[in-house]
VEXPAKE-675797 format. One record per residue (C-alpha): residue in one letter; z, x, y. Coordinates in steps of 0.001 Angstrom, whole numbers, plus 500000, padded with zeros to 6 digits. Layout:
// VEXPAKE-675797
aZXY...
END
This chain:
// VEXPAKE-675797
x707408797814609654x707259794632611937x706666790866610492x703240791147611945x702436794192610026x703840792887606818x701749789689607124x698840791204607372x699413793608604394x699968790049602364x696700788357603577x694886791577603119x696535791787599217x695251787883599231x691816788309600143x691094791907597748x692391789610594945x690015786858595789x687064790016596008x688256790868593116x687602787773591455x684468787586593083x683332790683591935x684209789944587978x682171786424588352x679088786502585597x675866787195587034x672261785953586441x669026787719587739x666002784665588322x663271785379589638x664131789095591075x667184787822593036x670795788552591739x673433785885591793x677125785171591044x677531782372588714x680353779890589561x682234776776588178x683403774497590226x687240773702590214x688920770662590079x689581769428593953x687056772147594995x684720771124597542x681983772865599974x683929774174602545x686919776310600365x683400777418598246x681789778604601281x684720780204602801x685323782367599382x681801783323599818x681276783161603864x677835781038602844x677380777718604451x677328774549602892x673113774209604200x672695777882601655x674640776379598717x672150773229598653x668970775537599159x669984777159595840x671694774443593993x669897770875595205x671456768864592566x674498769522594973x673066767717597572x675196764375596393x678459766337596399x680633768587594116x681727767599590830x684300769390588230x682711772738586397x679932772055587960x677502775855587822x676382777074591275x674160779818591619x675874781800594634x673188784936596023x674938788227595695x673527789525599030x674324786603600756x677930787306599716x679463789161602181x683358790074602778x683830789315606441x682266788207609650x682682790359612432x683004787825615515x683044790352618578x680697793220618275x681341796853618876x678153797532620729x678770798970623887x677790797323627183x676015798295630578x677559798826633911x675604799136636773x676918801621638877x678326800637642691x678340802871646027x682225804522646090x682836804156642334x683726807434640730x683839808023636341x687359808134636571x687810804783638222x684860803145636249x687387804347633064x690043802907634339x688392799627635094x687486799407631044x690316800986629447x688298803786628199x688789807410628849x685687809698630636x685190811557628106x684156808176625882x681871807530628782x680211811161628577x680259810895625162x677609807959625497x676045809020628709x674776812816627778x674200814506630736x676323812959633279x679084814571634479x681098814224638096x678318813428639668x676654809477639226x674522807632641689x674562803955642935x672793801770640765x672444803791637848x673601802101634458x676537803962632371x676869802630628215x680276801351627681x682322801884624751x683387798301623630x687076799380623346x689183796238623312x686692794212621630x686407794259618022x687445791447615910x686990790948611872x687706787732610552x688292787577606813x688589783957605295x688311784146601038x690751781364600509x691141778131602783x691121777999606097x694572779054606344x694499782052605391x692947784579607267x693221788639608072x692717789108611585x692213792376612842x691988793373616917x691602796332618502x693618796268621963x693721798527624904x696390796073627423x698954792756627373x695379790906626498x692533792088624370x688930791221626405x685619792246625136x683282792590628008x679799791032627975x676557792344630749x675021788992631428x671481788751631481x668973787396633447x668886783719632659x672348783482631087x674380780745631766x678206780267631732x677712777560628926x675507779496626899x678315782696626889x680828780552625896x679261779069622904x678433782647622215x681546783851621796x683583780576621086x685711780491623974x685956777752627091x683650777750630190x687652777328631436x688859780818630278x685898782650631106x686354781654634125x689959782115634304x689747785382633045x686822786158635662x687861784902639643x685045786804641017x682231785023639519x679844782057640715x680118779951637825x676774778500638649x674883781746639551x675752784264637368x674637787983639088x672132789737636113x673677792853635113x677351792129636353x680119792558633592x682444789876632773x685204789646630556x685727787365627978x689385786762626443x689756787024622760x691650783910622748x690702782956619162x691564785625617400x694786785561619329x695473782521618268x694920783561614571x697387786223614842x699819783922616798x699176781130613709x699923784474610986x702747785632613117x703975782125613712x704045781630609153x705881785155608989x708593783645610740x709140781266608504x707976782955605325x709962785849603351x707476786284601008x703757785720599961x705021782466597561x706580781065601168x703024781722603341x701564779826600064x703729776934600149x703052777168604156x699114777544603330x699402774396600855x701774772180603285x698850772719605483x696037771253603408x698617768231603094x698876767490606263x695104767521606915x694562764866604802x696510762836607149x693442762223609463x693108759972612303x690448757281612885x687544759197614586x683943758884615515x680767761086614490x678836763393616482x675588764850615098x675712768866616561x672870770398618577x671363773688618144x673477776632618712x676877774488619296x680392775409617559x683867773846617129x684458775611620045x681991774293621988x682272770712620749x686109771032621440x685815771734624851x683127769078625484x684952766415624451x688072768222625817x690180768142622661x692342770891621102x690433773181618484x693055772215615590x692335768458616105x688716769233615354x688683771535612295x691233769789610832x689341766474610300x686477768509609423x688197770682606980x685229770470604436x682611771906607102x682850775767607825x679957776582610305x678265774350612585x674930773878612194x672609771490614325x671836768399612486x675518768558611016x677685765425611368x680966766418613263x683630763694612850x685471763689616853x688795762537617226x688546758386618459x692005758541620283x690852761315621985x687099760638621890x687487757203623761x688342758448627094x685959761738627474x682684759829625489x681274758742629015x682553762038630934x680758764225628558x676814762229628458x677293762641631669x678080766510631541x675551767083629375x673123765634631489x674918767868634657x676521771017633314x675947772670636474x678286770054637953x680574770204635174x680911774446635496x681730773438639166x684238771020638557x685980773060635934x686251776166638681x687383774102641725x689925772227638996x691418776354638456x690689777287642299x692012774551644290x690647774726647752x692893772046650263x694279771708653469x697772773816654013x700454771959656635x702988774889655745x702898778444655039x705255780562653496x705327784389653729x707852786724652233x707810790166653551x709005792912651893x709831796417653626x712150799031653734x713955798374656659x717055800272655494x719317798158657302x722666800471655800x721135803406657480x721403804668660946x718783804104663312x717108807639663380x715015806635659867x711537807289661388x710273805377658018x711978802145658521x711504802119662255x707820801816661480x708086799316659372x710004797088661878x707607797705664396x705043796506661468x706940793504660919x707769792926665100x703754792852665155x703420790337662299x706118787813664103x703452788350667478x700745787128664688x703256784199663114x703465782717667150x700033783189668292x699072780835665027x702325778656665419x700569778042669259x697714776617667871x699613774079665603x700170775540662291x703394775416660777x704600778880659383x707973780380657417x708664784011657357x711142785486655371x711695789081655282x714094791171652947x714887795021653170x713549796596649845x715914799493650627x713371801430648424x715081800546645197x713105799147642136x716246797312641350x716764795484645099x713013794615644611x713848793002641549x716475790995642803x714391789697645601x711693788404642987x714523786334640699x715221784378644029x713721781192643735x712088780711647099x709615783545645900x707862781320643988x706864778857646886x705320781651648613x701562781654649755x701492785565650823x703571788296650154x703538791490651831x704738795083649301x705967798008650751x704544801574650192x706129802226646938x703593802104643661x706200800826641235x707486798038643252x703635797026644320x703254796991640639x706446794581640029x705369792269642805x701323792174642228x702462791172638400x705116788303640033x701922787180642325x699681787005639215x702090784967637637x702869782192640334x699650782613642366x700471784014645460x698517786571647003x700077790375647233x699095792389650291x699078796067649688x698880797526653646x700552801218652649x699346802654649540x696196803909648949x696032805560645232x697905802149643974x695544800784641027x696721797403640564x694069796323643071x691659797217639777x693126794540637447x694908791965639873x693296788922641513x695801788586643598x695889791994645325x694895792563648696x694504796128649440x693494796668653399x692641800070653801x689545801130651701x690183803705649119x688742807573649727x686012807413647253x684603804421648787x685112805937652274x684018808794651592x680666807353650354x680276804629652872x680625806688655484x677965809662654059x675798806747653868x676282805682657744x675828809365658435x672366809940657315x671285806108658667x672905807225661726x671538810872662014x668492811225660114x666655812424662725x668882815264663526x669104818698662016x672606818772660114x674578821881660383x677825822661658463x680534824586660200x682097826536657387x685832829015658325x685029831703656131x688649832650656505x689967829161655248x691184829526651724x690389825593650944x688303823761649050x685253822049650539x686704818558651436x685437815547648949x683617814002652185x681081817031652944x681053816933648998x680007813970649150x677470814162651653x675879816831650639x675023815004647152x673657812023649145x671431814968651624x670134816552648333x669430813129646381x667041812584649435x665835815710649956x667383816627653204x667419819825654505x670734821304655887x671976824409657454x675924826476657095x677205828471659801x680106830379658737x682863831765661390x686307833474661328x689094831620662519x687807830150665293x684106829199666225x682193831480668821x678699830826670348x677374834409668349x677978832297664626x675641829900666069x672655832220666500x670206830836663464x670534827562664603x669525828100668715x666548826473669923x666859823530667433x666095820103669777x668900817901668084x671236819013665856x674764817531664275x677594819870664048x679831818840660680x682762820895660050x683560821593656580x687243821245656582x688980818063657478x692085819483658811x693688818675662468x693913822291663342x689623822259663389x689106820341666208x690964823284667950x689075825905666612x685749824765667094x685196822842670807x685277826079672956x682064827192670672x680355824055670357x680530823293674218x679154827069674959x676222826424672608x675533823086674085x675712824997678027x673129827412676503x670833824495675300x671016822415677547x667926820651676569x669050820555672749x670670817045671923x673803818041670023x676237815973668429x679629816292666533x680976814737663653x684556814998662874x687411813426660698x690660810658660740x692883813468661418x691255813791664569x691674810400666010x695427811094667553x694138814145669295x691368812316670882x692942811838673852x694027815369674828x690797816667673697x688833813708675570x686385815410677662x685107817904675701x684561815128672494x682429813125675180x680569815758676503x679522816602672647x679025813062671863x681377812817669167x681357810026666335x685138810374663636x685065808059661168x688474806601660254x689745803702658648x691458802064662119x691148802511666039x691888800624669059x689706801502672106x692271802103675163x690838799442677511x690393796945675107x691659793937676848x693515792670673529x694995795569673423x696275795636676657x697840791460675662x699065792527672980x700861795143674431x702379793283677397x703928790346674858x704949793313672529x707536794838675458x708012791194676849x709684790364673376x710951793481672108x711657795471675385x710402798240674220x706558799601674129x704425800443670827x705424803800669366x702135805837669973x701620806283665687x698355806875664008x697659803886663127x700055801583665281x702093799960663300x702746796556665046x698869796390665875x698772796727662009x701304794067661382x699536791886663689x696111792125662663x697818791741659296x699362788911659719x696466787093661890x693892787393659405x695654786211655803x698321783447657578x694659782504659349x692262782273656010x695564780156654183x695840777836656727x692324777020656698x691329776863653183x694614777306651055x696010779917649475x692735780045646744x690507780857649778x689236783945648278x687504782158646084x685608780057648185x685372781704651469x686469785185652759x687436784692656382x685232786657659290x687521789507659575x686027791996662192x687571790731665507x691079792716664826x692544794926667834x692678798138665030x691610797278661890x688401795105660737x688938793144657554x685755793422654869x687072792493651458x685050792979648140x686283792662644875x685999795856642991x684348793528639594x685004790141638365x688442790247637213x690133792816639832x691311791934643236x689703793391646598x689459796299648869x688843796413652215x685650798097653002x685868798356656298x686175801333658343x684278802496661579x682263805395663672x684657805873666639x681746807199669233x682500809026672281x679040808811674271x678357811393677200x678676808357679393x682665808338679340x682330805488676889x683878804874673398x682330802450671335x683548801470667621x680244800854664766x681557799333662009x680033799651658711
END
């Protein structure tokens, strides 16, 4: 059993002996209404009294008035028995509203809450794999529930949180109206670590029906205080002599001046208006338990003198105030240097036939093309690179080097463990982590700082079914279905077909064996337009289907046909060429660079002028990835620091191979690109790219 745990045990022992007491009190029944009848100790005053009975000081007047002048020695109260109560729950348990967004799936909404999908189903009945954009999903409150118990004195208190992670959050669905303020004094936290513990919102326009999170730094700080008295206690007659040193040393007040409390403020509230520590406040109002507006609140002069004219002022502005506070966390300035620390596995103790690490020096060779073109136009830039030699433990030596910590940008290699390790480091010493490699890596969910550039399949998958039907709703849509494939149907066609049915489009299968011949095509001749869609993503399709397709198109030759296809396709393009144009072909995929693109073709030429050597013809191209890479993030630092996300996300869709689109997955994560395109052969010998 831990210190923690035994602590607790004692407090809880504490306050059943005080309900105890309670309970045992004489009663008196006046006028229909039960209540306890108490005597007064000596020293007692209104705020222990309260506490044993969690009644404020305003009740105990309202039913004793010849109290009203203070407290004397065995003086009888009359305390209600159903006012009485044994705790206040702080957080509530109530679940909360999420608003469903394109791409999100039930297992990655769980995720984002700490919940499992089952506890979503469980409050959801009826929904199962299948949820739409913009519907609303009940929550299960999981890491939010917080009982307070305080029978005692204010130092002694059972504090009891449910947590899911490294910090307990409740999260709250703001409302229409709501302001930052307003949630804070809500649930007695800062406008500073809401806001902290939320980078994606607008302090000052709050989005109705977006989820924050709000950090149970209280009640932390409860259990810190208990677990901070265990330390130095051994038993309960040490945490009493702790308890009683306590109530000592707040009678050792400093000079202060009075505030009269508004309606719906708290110590927490007050504290962080006048921008002094919590402690200082309650404990020179030790004989006041809950703020109530009219109440006189004694503030701190030392600290009081400097923040009295900052805070009429605030008061008078608190939309400036909530602005100041974020641009105090997100500092937005100029950048002279940059610092980037790039970490691949090079495998620089290996021979030179690693296909891997070649890659990833082509990546970084394209990133050092990015660094100069920048350095060209006057900003000053540092790369460091080290070889992560795709060990956890080299990784972890490159982090406990100092210079990591001056880094602006740092980009991970492939590996989810060490992404992990590094997106962790970045949260800690604010640097930004760019994930280029992974794609099922979920730190991107939790982390700020993370950077993840190639959108993830789910939101692919449905970003793209919506560009289909935009882009062929006037077509017939025809699935193209190997009878003799034993696969599943791929999650983009399952997709699609959801979105078809939700709008209650009509669509046709053709099955075939093996490979597609004009005969499978029979119920669909004479149709006037029509988009082929094959329902297996494989590279081996394209092969099996083109001779078909272009003998259906020479028999209807006044039937406008089209063909849709996958990624996989895009490094056969070129062999295949013809045939994709004449069936004016659109594959979506996450990158592409058109041949004649003239950037291309500059890139290229500097590429073998520096390297002597010519792009390795990859899928995507690696030093076109490491130089689109690099352009963009060393681009949006230099311009508006290394907190530009915050302020400004960078136009990002003028890359040779890959647009940049980020979007933060919810308030607290870090972002995704959502960009991907429509790579469109047209019947014209022309390739165009339409991005999303």
């Amino acid at each position: 059993m831990n210190i923690k745990t035994i602590i607790t045990c004692i407090l809880c022992s504490i306050a059943m002996m005080l309900n105890a007491q309670i309970e045992n009190l004489p009663r008196k029944t006046m006028n229909g209404k039960e209540y306890y009848v108490y005597k007064v100790a000596k020293g007692e005053g209104f705020y222990s009294i309260s506490q044993k009975f969690n009644i404020s000081e305003d009740d105990i007047i309202k039913y004793n008035p010849s109290a009203k002048n203070g407290l004397k020695r065995n003086q009888v109260l009359f305390i209600p028995v159903d006012d009485a109560v044994e705790s206040d729950k702080k957080y509530s348990d109530e679940p909360f509203t999420h608003t469903i967004r394109r791409g999100e799936t039930l297992y990655g909404i769980a995720k984002m809450y700490h919940v499992t999908v089952e506890e979503i189903r469980d409050l959801n009945p009826g929904v199962h794999s299948r949820i739409n954009a913009g519907d609303k999903l009940l929550i299960p409150q999981k890491g939010g529930s917080v009982t307070v118990t305080s029978r005692s004195n204010d130092a002694v208190k059972t504090v009891e949180t449910k947590t899911n992670s490294e910090k307990s959050y409740i999260y709250h669905t703001i409302v229409s109206g709501e302001t930052l303020y307003a949630i804070s004094g809500k649930y007695e936290v800062t406008v500073k670590d809401i806001i902290r513990a939320n980078p994606g919102i607008k302090p000052n326009k709050l989005a109705k029906g977006a989820v924050i999170r709000i950090p149970m730094a209280a009640a932390e700080q409860d259990v810190v205080a208990v677990e901070k008295q265990a330390e130095q206690a051994h038993d309960a007659n040490d945490v009493a002599e702790v308890v009683e040193q306590e109530e000592i040393d707040a009678e050792d007040t400093p000079d202060y001046k009075t505030y009269v409390a508004k309606k719906k403020e708290t110590f927490y509230s007050i504290a962080q208006k006048f921008e002094i520590p919590i402690e200082e406040l309650k404990k020179v109002n030790n004989d006041i338990r809950v703020v109530r507006e009219g109440v006189t609140i004694k503030i701190p002069v030392t600290m009081a003198e400097q923040a009295t004219v900052e805070t009429e002022s605030r008061e008078e502005n608190s939309t400036e105030y909530i602005e100041a506070v974020y641009n105090q966390i997100y500092e937005k300035k100029d950048v002279d240097h940059i610092n980037v620390a790039i970490i691949l596995p090079f495998m620089l103790k290996e021979d030179d036939s690693n296909i891997k690490s070649s890659l990833y020096t082509e990546y970084y060779q394209g990133f050092l093309l990015a660094v100069d073109s920048l350095k060209r136009q006057g900003y000053s830039i540092n790369v460091t690179a080290f070889d992560s030699e795709d060990s956890l433990e080299v990784v972890k030596e490159i982090l406990n080097n100092e210079v990591m910590t001056t880094m602006d940008l740092i980009i991970a290699p492939d590996n989810d463990e060490a992404i992990n390790m590094i997106a962790d480091f970045g949260e800690k010493y604010d640097i930004n982590v760019v994930n280029t490699f992974s794609l099922k890596n979920e730190k991107v969910n939790t982390n700020a700082r993370v950077f993840q550039t190639n959108i993830p399949g789910s939101y692919l998958y449905a970003e793209s079914a919506a560009l289909f039907i935009k882009t062929f709703n006037n077509k017939s849509i025809v699935f193209l279905h190997n009878r003799d494939a034993a696969e599943e149907e791929n999650e983009f066609v399952t997709t699609l077909k959801e979105e078809l049915d939700e709008r209650d489009m009509t669509y046709t299968t053709c099955d075939y064996s093996t490979v597609l011949n004009v005969a499978d095509l029979r119920s669909v001749d004479n149709m006037t337009s029509v988009v082929f869609v094959p329902t297996s993503n494989k590279k081996e399709t394209i092969v099996t289907i083109l001779a078909g397709l272009e003998e259906y198109a020479d028999k209807n030759p006044y039937c406008n046909v089209s063909l849709f296809g996958y990624p996989s396709w895009v490094p056969q393009i070129g062999k295949n060429i013809n045939k994709l144009y004449k069936l004016d072909t659109y594959i979506f995929s996450r990158f592409y660079t058109i041949p004649d693109d003239a950037k291309l073709y500059d890139l290229s030429i500097k590429y073998l002028y520096w390297y002597n050597e010519e792009m390795k013809n990859a899928s995507p191209r690696y030093a076109i990835l490491g130089f689109d890479t690099g352009l963009y993030f060393m681009n949006a630092i230099a311009r508006y620091g290394k907190n530009f996300a915050n302020y400004e996300m960078p136009d990002g869709d003028n890359a040779i191979q890959t647009d940049f689109k980020f979007e933060r997955i919810n308030n607290w994560s870090g972002f995704i690109n959502k960009s991907f395109y429509f790579v469109h052969l047209m019947p014209e010998l022309k390739i165009e790219k339409i991005s999303n």
